[in-house]
C-alpha positions in Angstrom: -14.0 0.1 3.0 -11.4 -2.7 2.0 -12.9 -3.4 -1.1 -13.2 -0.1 -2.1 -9.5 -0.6 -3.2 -8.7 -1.1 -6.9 -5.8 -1.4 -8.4 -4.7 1.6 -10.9 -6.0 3.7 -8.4 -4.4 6.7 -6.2 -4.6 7.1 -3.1 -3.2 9.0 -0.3 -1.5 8.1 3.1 -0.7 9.9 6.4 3.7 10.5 6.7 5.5 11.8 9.2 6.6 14.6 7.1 3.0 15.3 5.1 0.9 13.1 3.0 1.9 10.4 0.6 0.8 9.8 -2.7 0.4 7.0 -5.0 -1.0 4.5 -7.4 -1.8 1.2 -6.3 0.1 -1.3 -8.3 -1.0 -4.6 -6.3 -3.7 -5.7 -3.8 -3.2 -9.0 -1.1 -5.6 -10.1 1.3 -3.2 -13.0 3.1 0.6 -12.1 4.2 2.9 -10.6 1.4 6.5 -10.0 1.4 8.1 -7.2 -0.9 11.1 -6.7 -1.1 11.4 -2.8 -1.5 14.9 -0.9 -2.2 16.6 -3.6 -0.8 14.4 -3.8 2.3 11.8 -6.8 2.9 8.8 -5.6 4.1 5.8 -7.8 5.2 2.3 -7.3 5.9 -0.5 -9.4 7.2 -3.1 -8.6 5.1 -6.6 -10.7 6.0 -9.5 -10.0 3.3 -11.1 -7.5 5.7 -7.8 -5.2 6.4 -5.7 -6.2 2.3 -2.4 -4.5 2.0 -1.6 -2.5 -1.0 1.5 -1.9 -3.2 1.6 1.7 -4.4 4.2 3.4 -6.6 4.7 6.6 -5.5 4.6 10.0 -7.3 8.1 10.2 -7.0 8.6 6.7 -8.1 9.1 5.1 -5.1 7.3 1.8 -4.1 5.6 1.4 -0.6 3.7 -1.8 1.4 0.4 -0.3 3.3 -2.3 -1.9 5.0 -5.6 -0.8 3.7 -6.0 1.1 7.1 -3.6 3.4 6.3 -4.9 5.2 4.0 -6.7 8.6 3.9 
């Protein structure tokens, strides 16, 4: 499932309030910190779990693990 995620590509995620939305705009498979609206936010992100940066619908960047996704 991990490498089944390319960059330019939407996906969705599970929110407390619904489902999120987005394009991914970067893939990792060691740690990454991004520093998102002011917020560092880190992720481990082996080769077989990667974390992805996604640009939300609304604009909005988010950090994910690979796991998260729908």
């Amino acid at each position: 499932m991990p490498d089944d995620f390319h960059i330019a590509e939407t996906v969705g995620w599970n929110r407390g309030a619904g489902i999120g939305v987005g394009k991914i705009l970067g893939r990792f498979t060691s740690e990454v910190n991004q520093t998102i609206d002011g917020t560092e936010v880190e992720r481990n992100a082996p080769e077989d779990e990667p974390a992805c940066l996604i640009e939300r619908e609304d604009g909005q960047r988010v950090l994910k693990s690979s796991t998260e996704s729908i």
